[in-house]
C-alpha positions as CSV (number, residue, x, y, z in Angstrom):
1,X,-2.5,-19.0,-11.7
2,X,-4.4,-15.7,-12.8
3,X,-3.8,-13.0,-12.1
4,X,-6.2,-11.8,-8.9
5,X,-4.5,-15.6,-7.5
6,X,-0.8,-14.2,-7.9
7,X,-2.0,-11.0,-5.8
8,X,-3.8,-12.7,-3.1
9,X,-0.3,-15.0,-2.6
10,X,1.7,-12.3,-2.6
11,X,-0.4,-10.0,-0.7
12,X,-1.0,-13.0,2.2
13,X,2.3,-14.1,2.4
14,X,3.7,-10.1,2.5
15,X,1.2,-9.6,5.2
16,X,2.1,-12.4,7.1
17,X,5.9,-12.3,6.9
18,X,5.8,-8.4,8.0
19,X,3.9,-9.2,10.6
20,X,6.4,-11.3,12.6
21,X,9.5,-9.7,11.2
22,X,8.0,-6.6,13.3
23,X,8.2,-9.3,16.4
24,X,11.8,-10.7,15.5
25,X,13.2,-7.1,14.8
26,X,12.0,-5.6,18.0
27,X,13.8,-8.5,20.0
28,X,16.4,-8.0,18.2
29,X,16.8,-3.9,18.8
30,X,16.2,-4.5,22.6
31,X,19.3,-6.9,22.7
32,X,21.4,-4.6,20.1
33,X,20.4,-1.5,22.1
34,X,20.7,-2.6,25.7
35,X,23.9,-5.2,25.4
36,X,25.8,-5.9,22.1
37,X,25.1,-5.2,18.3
38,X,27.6,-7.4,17.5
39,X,26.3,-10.8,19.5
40,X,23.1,-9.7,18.2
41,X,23.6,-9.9,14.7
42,X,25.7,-13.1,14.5
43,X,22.3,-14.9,16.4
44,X,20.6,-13.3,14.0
45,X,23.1,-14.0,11.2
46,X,23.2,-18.3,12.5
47,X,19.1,-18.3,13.2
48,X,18.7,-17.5,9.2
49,X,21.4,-20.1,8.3
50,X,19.6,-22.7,10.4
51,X,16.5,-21.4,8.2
52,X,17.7,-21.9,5.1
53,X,18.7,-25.2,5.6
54,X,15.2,-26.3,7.0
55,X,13.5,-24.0,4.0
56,X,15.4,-26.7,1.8
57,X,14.7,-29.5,3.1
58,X,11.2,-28.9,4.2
59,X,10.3,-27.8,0.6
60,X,11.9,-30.7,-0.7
61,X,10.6,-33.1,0.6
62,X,6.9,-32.6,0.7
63,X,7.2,-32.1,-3.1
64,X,9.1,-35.3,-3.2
65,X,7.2,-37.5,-1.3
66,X,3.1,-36.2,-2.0
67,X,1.2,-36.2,-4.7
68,X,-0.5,-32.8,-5.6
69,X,-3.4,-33.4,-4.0
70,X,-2.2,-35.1,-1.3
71,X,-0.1,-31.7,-1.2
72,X,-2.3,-29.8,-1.0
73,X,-4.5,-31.2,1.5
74,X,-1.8,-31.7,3.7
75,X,-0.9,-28.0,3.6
76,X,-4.6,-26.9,3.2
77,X,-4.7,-28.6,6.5
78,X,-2.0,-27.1,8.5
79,X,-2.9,-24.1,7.2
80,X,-6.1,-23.7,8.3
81,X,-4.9,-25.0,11.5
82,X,-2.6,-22.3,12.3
83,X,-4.6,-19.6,10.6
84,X,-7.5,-20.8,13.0
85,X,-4.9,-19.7,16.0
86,X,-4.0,-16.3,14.6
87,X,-7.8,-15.4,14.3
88,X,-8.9,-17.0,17.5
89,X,-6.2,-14.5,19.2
90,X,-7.6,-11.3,16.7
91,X,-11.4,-11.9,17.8
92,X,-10.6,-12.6,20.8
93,X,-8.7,-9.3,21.1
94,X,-11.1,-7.3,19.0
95,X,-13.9,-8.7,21.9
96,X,-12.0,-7.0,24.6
97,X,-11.3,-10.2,26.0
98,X,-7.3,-10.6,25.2
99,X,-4.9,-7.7,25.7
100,X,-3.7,-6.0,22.6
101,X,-0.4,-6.8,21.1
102,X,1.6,-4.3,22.3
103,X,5.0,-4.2,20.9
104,X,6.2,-1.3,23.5
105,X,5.8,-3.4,26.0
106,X,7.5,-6.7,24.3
107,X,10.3,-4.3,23.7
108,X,10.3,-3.3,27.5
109,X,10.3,-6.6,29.1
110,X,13.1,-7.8,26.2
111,X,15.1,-4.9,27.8
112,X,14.7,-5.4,31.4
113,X,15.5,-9.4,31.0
114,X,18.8,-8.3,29.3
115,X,19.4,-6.0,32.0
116,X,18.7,-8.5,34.4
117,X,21.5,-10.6,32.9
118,X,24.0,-8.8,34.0
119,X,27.2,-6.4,32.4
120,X,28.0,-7.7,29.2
121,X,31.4,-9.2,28.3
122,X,34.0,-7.7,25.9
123,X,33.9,-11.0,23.8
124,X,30.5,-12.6,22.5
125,X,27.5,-12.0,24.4
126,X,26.1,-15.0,24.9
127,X,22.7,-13.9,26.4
128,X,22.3,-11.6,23.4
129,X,23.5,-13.6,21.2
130,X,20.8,-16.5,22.4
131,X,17.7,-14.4,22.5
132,X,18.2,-12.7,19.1
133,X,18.5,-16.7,17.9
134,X,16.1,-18.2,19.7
135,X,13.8,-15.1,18.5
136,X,14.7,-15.2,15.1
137,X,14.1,-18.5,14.7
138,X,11.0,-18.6,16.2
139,X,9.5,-16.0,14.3
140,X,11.4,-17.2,10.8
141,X,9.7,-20.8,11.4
142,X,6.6,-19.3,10.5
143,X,7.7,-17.3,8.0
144,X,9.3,-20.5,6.1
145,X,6.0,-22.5,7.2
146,X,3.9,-19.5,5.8
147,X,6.1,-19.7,2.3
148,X,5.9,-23.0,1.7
149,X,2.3,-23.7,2.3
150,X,1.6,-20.6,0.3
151,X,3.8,-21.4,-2.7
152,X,3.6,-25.3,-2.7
153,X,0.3,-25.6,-2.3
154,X,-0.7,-22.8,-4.9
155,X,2.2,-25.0,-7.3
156,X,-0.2,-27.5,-7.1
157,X,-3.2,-25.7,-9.1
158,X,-0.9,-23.7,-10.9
159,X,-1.2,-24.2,-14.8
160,X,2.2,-22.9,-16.0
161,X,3.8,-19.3,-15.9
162,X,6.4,-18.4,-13.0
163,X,6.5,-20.8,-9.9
164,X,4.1,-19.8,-7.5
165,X,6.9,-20.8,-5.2
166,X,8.9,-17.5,-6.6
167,X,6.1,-15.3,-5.8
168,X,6.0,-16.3,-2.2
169,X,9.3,-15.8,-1.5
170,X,9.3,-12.6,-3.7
171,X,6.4,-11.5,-0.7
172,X,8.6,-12.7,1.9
173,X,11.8,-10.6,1.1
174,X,9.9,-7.7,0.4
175,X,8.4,-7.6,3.7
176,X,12.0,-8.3,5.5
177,X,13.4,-5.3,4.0
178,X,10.9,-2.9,4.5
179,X,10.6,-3.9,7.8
180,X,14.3,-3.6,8.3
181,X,14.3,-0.5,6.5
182,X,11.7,0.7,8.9
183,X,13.4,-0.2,11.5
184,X,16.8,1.4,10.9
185,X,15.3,4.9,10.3
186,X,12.9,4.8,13.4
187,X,15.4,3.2,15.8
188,X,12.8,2.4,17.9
189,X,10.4,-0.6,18.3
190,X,8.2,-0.4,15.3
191,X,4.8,0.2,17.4
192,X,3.1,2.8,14.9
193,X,2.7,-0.5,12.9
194,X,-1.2,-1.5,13.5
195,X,0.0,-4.9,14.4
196,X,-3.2,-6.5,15.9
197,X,-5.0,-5.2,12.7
198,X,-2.8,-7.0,10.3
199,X,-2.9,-9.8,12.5
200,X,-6.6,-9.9,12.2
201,X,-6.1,-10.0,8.8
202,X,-3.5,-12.6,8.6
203,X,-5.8,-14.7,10.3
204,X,-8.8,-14.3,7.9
205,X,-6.4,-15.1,4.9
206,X,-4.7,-18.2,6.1
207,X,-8.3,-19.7,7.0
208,X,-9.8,-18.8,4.0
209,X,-6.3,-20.2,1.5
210,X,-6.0,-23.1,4.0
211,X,-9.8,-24.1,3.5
212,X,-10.0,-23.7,-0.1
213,X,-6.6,-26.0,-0.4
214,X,-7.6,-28.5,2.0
215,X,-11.0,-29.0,0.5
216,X,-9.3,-29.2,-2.5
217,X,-6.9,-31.7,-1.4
218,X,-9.8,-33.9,-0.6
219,X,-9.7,-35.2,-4.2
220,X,-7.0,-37.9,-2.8
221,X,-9.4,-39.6,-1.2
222,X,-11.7,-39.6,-4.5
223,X,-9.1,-40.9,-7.3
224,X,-8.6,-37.2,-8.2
225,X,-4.7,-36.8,-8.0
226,X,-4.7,-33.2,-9.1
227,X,-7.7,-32.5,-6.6
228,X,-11.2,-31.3,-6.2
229,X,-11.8,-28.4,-8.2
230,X,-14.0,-25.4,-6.7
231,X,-16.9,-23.7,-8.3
232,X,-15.2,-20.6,-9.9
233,X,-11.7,-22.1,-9.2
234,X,-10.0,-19.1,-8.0
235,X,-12.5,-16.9,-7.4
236,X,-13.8,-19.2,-5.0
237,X,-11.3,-17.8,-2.3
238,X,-13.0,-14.3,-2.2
239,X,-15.9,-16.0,-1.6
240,X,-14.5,-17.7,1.6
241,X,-13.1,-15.0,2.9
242,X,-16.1,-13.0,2.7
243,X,-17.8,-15.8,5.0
244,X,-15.0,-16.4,7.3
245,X,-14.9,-12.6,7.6
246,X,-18.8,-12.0,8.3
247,X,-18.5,-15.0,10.7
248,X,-15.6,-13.7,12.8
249,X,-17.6,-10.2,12.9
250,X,-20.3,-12.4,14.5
251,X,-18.2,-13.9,17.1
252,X,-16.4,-10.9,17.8
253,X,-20.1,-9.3,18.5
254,X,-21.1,-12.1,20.8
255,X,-17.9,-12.4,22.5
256,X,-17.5,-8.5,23.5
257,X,-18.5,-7.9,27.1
258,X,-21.5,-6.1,27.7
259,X,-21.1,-2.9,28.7
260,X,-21.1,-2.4,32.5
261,X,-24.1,-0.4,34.2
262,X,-23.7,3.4,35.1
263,X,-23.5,3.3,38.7
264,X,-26.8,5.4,39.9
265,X,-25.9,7.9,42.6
266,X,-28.1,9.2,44.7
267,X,-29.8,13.0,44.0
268,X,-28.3,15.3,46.2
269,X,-30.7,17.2,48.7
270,X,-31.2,20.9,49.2
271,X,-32.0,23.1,52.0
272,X,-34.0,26.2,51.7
273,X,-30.7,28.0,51.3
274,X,-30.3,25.9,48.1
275,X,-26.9,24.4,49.8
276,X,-26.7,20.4,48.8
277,X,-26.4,17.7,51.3
């Protein structure tokens, strides 16, 4: 991979990961805050070792059982699939027609559920304890989907140097511990974070990797086991996102509401005194 590749991997999968560590941390805080630190962190703790395990054998076997560019059109495709999702939800937002994410409020309704649920017990709190798992997991689903597809399927038209792989993950820790280092100095939900912007972005990267993979990956249908290659190889992404981005500035135009009329009030009458009516 050259050099402006490495950088767009690292800086999509960095984006991306931050993005819904933001959304597991803050259901995490409300639970730590509002019932028990310590049945917090052990969901948190058993949702990553649940991770791991999947990471492993996820990773493994796709790179066991497909060829590269099988691999990569595999990937490309579920890739631009759930990229097409997280920008459907950003244009959709930026149109006016989707509330904002707003991670005061997520933080809010976390705390008045676990309020809800009652005092919590001197021994393992089991509703905090589920929420911060079920949460976690959630959330670090996508961040393992968001590695692998990113590193395995950049493996594929990588032509020697460090694994892509490595440089993925390398994006994915970094964005855990600056959110959690963010986190522990605010002690607050992490809403100065311009979520639905990196969102939007998010969901213009994953389109534009996931389309230049999959149509890449098309080469297994045409005797081409290491793939299509695009005009430009790597460069070819900038291109795509350029397009993808224009296009989503179009729908977001079309989409936006038109601007309700000024209501027209009648003009007030005066006497001869100059007193209005």
């Amino acid at each position: 991979m050259n050099n402006a590749a490495v950088w767009g991997l690292l800086i999509a999968v960095f984006v991306a990961c931050f993005v819904e560590m933001v959304e597991a941390t803050t259901i995490v805080m409300a639970m730590g805050f509002t019932r028990s630190w310590r049945s917090a962190i052990i969901g948190t703790m058993a949702a990553l070792a649940v991770l791991a395990v999947f990471t492993v054998l996820a990773g493994y076997a796709l790179v066991t059982w497909l060829e590269p560019a099988a691999l990569k059109l595999v990937i490309g495709t579920l890739l631009l699939i759930f990229g097409l999702q997280w920008l459907r939800k950003a244009i959709y937002r930026y149109a006016g027609r989707k509330a904002a994410h707003d991670e005061d409020q997520i933080y809010r309704d976390e705390v008045d559920a676990a309020k809800a649920a009652g005092q919590p017990t001197s021994g393992l709190d089991m509703f905090a304890f589920m929420v911060s798992f079920k949460g976690v997991l959630l959330e670090g689903l996508e961040v393992v989907f968001i590695v692998l597809t990113f590193g395995l399927s950049a493996r594929a038209t990588s032509t020697g140097g460090i694994d892509p792989l490595w440089w993925a993950t390398l994006g994915a820790l970094a964005a855990v511990i600056i959110v959690l280092g963010l986190a522990v100095a605010a002690r607050k939900p992490l809403s100065m974070i311009p979520e639905n912007t990196l969102k939007y972005g998010v969901g213009l990267l994953l389109v534009s990797f996931g389309t230049y993979w999959s149509v890449g990956g098309l080469g297994a249908f045409f005797d081409e086991p290491d793939g299509i290659a695009w005009p430009g190889t790597d460069l070819a992404i900038l291109m795509i996102l350029a397009a993808v981005l224009v296009l989503s500035r179009v729908l977001i135009a079309v989409l936006r509401p038109p601007p309700k009329p000024a209501l027209n009030r009648p003009a007030a009458h005066h006497d001869a005194e100059g007193v209005a009516r």
